[in-house]
SENUNU-608267 format. One record per residue (C-alpha): y, z negated, x. Coordinates in steps of 0.1 Angstrom, whole numbers, plus 5000, padded with zeros to 4 digits. Layout:
% SENUNU-608267
YZX
...
This chain:
% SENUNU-608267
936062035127
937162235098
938362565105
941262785079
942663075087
942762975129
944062625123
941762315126
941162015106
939961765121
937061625096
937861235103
940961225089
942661235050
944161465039
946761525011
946161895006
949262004985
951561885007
950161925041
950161555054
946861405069
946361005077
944360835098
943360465087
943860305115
941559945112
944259725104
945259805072
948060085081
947360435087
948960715113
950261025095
951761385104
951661765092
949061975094
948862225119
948762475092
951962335078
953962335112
953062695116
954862775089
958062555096
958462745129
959962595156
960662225147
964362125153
964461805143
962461525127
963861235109
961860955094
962560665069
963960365084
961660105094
960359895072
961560055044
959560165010
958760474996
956860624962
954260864960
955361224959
958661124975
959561165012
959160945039
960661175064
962761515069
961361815091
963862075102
962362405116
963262735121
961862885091
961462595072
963762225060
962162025039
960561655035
957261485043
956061355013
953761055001
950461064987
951160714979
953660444971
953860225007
956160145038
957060245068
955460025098
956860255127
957860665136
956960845165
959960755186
958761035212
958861325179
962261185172
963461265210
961061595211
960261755179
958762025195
955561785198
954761845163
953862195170
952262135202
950061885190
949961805152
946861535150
948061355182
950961335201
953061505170
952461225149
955161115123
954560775113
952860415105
952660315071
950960065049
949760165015
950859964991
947559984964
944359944972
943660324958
945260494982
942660734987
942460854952
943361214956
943261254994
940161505009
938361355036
935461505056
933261795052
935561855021
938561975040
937462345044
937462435011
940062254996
942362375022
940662765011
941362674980
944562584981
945662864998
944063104979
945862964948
949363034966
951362794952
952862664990
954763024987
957062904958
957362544975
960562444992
961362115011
């Protein structure tokens, strides 16, 4: 487990560093998603969360579903062109599971990639610490809005 500035990473997952989404590959070909612990801390408390319909597509670098939070309303957005196999109907009634528990119950979605090099860009592993330094060092999250 990858440790930045008190928040985890767990080191089995991918992560899109820029804009704080992680997946899981899941065995069948889709892969679970959410934020970042890192990245709810700075929302604040979560208000509301609203996903992409079901089944519906969405591009790389676009969103794929809306987070409202005290401090923070902005999108969840793609590392990868794909579609949307399920949401977390439980997040949708209780949004405050994304802070409680980002990398479980707080997850936001299902989706299947559509190319086959979906990973290109993502940091998996060992890796995750110092992107994630990295990354914030650079302060470019501080201009970023949703």
């Amino acid at each position: 487990m990858a440790r930045v500035q008190d928040h985890e990473f767990p080191e089995h997952l991918l992560y899109d560093v820029e804009n704080q989404i992680w997946y899981e590959p899941l065995g069948d070909g889709t892969l679970r998603t959410g934020f970042t612990s890192w990245a709810v801390a700075l929302m604040g408390d979560v208000l509301v969360f609203t996903p992409k319909r079901l089944n519906h597509t969405f591009d790389k670098d676009r969103w794929f579903a809306m987070v409202e939070g005290g401090k923070w309303v902005g999108a969840a957005r793609a590392a990868f062109d794909g579609t949307i196999v399920a949401h977390n109907e439980k997040l949708v009634d209780k949004p405050e599971l994304l802070m409680r528990d980002p990398f479980g119950e707080g997850w936001m979605l299902v989706v299947k990639p559509a190319p086959d090099d979906w990973r290109a860009g993502l940091v998996a592993g060992a890796n995750i610490g110092p992107a994630m330094e990295a990354w914030v060092a650079g302060g470019t999250y501080k201009g970023r809005t949703g």
